[in-house]
TORDREN-312552 format. One line per field, with one value per atom (N, C-alpha, C): residue number from 1; x, y, z. Coordinates in steps of 0.001 Angstrom, whole numbers, plus 500000, padded with zeros to 6 digits. Layout:
<atoms>
nr <- (NUM;...) .
px <- (X;...) .
py <- (Y;...) .
pz <- (Z;...) .
</atoms>
This chain:
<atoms>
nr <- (1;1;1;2;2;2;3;3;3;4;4;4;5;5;5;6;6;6;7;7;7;8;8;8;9;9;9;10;10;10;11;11;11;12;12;12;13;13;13;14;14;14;15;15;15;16;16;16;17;17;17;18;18;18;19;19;19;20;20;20;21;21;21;22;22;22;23;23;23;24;24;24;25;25;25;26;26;26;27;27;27;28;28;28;29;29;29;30;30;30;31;31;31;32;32;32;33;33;33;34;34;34;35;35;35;36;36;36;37;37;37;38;38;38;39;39;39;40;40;40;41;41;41;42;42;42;43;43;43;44;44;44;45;45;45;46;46;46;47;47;47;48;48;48;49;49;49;50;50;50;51;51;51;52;52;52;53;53;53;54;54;54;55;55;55;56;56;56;57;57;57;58;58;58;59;59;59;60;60;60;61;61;61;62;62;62;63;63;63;64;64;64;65;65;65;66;66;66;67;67;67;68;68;68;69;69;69;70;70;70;71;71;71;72;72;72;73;73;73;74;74;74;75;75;75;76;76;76;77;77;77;78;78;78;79;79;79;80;80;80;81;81;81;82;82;82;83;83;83;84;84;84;85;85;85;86;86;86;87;87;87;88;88;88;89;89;89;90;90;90;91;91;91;92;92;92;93;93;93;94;94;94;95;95;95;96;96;96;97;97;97;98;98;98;99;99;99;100;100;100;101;101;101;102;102;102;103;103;103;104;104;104;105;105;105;106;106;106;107;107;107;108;108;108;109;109;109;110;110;110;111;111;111;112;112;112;113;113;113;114;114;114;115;115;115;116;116;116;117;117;117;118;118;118;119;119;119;120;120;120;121;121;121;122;122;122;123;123;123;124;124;124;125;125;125;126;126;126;127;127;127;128;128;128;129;129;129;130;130;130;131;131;131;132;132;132;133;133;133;134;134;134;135;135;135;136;136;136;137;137;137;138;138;138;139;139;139;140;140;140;141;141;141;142;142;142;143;143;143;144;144;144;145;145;145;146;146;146;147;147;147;148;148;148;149;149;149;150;150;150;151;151;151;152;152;152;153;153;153;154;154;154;155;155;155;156;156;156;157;157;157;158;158;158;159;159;159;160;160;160;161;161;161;162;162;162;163;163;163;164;164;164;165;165;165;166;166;166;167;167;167;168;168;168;169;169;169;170;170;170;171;171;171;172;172;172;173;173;173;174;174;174;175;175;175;176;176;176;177;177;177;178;178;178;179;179;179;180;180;180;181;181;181;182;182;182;183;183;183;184;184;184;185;185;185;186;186;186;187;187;187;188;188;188;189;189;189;190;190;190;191;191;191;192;192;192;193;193;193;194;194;194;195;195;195;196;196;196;197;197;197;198;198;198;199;199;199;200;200;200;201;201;201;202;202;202;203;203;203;204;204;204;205;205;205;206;206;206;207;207;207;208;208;208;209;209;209;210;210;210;211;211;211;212;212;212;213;213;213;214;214;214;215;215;215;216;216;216;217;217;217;218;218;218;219;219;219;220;220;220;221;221;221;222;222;222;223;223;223;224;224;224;225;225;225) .
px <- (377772;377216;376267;375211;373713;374282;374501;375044;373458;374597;373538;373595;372337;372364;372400;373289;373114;371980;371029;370230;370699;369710;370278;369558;370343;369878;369266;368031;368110;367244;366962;366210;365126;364125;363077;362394;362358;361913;360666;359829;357785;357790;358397;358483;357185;356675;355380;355055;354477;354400;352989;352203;351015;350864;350474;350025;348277;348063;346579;345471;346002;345625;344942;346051;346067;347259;347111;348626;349251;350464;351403;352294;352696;354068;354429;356032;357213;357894;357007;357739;358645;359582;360551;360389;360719;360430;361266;361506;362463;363170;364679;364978;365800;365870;366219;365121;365444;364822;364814;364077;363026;362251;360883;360083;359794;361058;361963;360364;360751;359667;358737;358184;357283;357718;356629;357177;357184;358175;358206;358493;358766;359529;360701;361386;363222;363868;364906;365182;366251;367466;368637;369427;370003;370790;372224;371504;372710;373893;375231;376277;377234;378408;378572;379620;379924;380062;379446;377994;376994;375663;375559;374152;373125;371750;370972;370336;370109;369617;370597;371831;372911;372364;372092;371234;369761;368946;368125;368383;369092;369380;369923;370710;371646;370285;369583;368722;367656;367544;366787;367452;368905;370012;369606;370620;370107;369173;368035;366905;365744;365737;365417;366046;367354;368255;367774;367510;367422;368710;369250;370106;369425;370084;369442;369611;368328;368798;367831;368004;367279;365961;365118;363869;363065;364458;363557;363780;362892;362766;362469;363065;363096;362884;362228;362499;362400;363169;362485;361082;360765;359297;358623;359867;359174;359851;360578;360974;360338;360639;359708;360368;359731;360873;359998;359420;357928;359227;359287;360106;360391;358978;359380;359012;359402;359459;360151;360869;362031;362338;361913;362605;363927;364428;365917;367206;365941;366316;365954;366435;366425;366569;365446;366144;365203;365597;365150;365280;363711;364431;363812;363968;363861;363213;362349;361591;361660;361322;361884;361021;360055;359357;359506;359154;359928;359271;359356;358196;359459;358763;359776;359257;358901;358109;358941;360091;360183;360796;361145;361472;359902;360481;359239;360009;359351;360119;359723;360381;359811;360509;361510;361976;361263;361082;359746;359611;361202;360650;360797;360231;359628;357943;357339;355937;355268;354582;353567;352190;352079;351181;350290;348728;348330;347894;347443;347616;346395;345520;344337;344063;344804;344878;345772;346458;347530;346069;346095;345489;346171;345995;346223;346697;348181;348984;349391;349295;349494;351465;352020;353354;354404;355782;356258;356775;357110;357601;356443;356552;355807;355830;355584;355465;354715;352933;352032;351921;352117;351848;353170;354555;355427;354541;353310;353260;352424;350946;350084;350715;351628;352188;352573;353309;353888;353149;351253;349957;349799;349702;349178;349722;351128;352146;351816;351864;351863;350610;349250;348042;348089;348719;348831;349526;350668;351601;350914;350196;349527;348818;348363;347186;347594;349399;350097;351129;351626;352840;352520;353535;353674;354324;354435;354924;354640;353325;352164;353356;354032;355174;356165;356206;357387;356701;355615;355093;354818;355042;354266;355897;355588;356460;356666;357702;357638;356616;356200;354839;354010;352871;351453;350267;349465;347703;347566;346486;345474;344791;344178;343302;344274;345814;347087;346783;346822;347379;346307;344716;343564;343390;343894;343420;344243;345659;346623;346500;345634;344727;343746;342935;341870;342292;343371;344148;344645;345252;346052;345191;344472;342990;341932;341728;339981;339289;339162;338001;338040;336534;336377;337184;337455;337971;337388;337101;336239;337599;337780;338798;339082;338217;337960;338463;337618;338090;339576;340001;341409;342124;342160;343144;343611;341985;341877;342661;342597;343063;344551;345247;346722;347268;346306;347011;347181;345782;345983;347148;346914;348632;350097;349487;350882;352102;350863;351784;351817;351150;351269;351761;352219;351613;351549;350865;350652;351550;352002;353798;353457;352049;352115;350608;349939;348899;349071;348850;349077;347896;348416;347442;347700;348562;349210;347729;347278;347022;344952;344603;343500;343117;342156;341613;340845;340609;340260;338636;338239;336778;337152;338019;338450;338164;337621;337926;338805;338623;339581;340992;342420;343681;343857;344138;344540;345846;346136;346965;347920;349382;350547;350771;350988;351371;352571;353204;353795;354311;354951;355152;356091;355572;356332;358084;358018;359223;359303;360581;361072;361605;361750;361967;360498;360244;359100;358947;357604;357173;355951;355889;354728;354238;352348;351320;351387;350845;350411;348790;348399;347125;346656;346105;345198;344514;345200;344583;343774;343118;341959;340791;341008;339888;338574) .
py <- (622419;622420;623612;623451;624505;625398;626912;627645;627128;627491;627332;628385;629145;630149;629655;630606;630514;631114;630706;631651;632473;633508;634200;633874;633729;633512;634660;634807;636379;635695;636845;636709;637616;637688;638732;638433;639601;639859;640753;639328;640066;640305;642132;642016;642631;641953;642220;642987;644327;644904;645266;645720;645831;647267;647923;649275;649504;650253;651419;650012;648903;647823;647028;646962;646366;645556;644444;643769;644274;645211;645686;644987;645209;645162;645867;645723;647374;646852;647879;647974;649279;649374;650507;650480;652202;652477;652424;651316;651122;652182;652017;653340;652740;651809;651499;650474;650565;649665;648330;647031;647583;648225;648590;649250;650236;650636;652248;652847;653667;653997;653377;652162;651152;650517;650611;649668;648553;648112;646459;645875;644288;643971;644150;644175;644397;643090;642911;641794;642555;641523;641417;640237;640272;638854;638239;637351;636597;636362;636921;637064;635500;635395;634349;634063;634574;634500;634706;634510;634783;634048;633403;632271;632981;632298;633026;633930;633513;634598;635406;635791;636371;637427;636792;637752;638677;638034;638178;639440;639141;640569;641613;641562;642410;643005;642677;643074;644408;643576;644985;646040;645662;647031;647686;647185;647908;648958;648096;648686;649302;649279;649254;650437;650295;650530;650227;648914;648240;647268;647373;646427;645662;644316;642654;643150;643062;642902;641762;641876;640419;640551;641368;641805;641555;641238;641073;639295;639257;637513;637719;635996;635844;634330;633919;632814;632458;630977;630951;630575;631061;630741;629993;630031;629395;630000;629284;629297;629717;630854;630902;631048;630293;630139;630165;630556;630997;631512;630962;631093;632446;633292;634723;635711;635244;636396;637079;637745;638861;639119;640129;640654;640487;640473;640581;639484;638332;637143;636260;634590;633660;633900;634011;634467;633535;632829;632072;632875;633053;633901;633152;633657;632529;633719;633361;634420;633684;635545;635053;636018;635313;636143;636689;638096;638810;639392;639269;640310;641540;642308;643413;644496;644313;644992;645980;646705;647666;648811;648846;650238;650879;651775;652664;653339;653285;653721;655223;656344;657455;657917;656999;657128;657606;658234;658587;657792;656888;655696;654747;654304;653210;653889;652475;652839;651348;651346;650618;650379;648883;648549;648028;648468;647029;645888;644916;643501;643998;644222;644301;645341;646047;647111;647734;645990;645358;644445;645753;644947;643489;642590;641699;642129;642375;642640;643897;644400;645587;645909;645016;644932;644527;644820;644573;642715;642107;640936;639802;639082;638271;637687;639617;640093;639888;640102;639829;638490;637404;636269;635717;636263;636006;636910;637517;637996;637261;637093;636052;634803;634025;633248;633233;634482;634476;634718;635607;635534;634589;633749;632233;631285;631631;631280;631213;632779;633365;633062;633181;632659;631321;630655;629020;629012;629477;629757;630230;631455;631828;631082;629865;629026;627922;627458;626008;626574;627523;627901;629498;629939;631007;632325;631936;633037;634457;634764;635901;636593;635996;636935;637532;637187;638384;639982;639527;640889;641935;641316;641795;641782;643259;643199;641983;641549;640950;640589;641561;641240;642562;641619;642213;642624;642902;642731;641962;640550;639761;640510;641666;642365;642481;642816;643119;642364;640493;639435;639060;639454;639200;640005;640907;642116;641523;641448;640738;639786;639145;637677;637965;639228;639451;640471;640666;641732;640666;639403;638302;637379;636923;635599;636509;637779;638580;638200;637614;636462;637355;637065;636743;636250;636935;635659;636381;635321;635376;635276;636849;636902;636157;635549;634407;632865;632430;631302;631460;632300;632582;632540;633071;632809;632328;631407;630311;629245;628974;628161;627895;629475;629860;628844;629418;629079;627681;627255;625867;625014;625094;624356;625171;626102;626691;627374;628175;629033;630261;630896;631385;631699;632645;632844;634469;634330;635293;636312;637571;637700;638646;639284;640917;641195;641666;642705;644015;644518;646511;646774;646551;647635;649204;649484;650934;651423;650560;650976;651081;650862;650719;652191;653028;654202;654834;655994;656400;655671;655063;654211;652825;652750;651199;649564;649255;647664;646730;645636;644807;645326;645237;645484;645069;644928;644330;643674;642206;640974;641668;641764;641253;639723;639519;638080;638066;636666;636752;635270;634981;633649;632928;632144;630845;630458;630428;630311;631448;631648;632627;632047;630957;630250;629689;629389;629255;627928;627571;626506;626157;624913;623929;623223;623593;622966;621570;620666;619275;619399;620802;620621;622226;622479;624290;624399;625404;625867;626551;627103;628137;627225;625875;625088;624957) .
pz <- (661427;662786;662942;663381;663686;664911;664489;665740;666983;668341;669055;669673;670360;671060;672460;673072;674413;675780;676201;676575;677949;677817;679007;680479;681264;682608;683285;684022;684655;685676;687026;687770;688300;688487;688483;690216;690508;692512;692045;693039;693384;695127;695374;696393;696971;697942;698136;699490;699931;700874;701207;702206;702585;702764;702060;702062;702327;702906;702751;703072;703902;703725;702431;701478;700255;699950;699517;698920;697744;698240;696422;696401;695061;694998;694060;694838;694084;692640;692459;690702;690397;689476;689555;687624;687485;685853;685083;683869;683971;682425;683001;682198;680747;680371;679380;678373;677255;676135;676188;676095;675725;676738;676297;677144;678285;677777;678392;679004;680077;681348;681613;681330;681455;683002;683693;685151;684929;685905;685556;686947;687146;688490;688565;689428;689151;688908;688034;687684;686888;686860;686470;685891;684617;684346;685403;685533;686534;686146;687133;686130;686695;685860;686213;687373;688062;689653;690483;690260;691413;691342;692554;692335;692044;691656;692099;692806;694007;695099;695279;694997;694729;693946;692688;691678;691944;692918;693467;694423;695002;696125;695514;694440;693387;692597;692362;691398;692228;693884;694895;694841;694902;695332;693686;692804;691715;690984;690916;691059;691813;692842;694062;695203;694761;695723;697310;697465;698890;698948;700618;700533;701619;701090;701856;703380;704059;705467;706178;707262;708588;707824;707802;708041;706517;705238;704343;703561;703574;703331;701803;701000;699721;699982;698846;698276;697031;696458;695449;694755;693915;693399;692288;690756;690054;688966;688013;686565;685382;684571;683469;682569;681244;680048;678447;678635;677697;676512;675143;674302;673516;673779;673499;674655;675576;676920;676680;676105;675832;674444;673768;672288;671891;673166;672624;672584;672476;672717;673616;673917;674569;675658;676826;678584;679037;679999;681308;682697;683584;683998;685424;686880;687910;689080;689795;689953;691504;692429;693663;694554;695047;696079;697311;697526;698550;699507;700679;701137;702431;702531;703374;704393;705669;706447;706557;706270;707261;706342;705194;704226;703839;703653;702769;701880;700761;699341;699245;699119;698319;697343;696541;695007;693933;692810;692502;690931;690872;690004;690434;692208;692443;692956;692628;692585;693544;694881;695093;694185;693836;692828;693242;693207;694519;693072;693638;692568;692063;692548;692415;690863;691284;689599;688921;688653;687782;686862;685503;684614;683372;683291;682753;681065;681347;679976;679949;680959;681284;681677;682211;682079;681361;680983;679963;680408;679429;679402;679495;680610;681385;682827;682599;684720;685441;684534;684681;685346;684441;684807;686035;686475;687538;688800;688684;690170;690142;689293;688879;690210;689823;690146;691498;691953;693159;694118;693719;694611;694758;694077;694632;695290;695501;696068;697239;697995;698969;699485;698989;699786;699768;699587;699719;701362;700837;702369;703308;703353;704589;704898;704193;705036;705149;705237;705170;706221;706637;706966;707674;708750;708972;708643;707337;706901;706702;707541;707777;708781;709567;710505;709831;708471;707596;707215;707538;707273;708306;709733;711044;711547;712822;713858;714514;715031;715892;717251;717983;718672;717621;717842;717047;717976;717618;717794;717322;717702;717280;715730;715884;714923;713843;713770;712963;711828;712733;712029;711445;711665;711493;709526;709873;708844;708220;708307;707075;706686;707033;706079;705592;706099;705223;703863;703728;703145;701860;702302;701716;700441;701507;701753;701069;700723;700725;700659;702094;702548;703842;704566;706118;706910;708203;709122;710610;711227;712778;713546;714046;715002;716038;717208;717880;718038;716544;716738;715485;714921;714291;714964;716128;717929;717811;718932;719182;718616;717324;715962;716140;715774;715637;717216;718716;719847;719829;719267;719651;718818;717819;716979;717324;718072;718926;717572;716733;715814;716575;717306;717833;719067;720349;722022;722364;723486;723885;725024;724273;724923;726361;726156;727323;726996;728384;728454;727922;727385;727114;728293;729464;730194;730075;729597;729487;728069;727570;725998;726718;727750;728423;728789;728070;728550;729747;729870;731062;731075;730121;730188;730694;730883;730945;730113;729987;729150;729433;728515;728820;728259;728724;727984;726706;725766;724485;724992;724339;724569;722846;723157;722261;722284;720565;720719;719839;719521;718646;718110;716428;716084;717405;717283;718513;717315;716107;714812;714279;714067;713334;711926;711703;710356;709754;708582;707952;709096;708885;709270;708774;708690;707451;708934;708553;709025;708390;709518;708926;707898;707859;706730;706827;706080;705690;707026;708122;709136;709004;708013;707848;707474;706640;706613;707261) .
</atoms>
């Protein structure tokens, strides 16, 4: 009988945060072999009393040292099983996109990465190609779904939610009819005046708004179209 190997299960988190208005994500250095101080994503083998996203949240604390709370959203994203992703054998590993408005890291082996200069092969395994993956993810979503409110307070500025698509999307967007757009399919409303926020020159007040769902929600087609 042909021994068979068993492969290893693991799970790898692209948690993604908006810094200096740029899209990063947190990578931590990692302290063992292979590729001892090399940053990587955090990721951990799934043990066998614990599901996935189980593994997924275990892997923030771990490495990370974040624990799961309201404010930070996961999902899953996408399987990778590329036959030599790992030296040290057979691993499948299940990759889980994260985003987290409200920690700020000052660990000094976690590091904000922006995507942008994350050179191609530049990370150990095949990290590269799981954030690869989980960008395209995520700009799909922002223009199918509201998931642009995991990243934002609860009430915003118009200009907030504007910039975090141009941040997402690095594209244009006409603040106006972007509103307009959001009000009319009613992803949006409008919660309060800040007349308090109106200077001794006066102007118009600036309008707080905020998602009408607090659970994802799927457009009937690409609202940015």
């Amino acid at each position: 009988m042909n021994n068979i190997e068993t492969p290893v299960l693991s799970v790898d988190v692209i948690l993604f945060k908006i810094k200096k208005k740029k899209l990063c994500v947190l990578l931590h250095k990692r302290e063992t072999e292979p590729f001892k101080d090399a940053y990587a994503l955090p990721g951990v083998a799934v043990r066998v009393n614990e599901t996935l996203l189980m593994g997924a949240k275990r892997a923030l604390f771990e490495k990370l040292n974040i624990n799961f709370h309201k404010n930070l959203y996961l999902e899953q994203l996408a399987t990778f099983d590329a036959l030599y992703r790992d030296v040290r054998g057979r691993t499948v590993s299940v990759g889980y996109l994260g985003i987290d408005s409200s920690n700020k890291y000052t660990d000094e082996n976690i590091i904000y990465k922006n995507i942008e200069d994350i050179n191609k092969g530049s990370l150990p395994f095949d990290h590269n190609e799981i954030i690869e993956t989980a960008v395209e993810r995520l700009k799909g979503k922002m223009r199918y779904t509201n998931i642009a409110h995991k990243f934002l307070n609860s009430s915003f500025l118009i200009e907030e939610l504007v910039e975090l698509y141009k941040v997402v999307l690095n594209r244009n967007i006409n603040l106006t009819n972007f509103r307009n757009k959001l009000l009319k399919i009613e992803m949006i409303e409008q919660k309060k005046i800040l007349n308090e926020a109106v200077g001794k020159k006066g102007g118009r007040p600036p309008h707080l708004y905020s998602f009408t769902k607090n659970e994802i929600a799927f457009m009937d087609k690409d609202f940015l179209s």
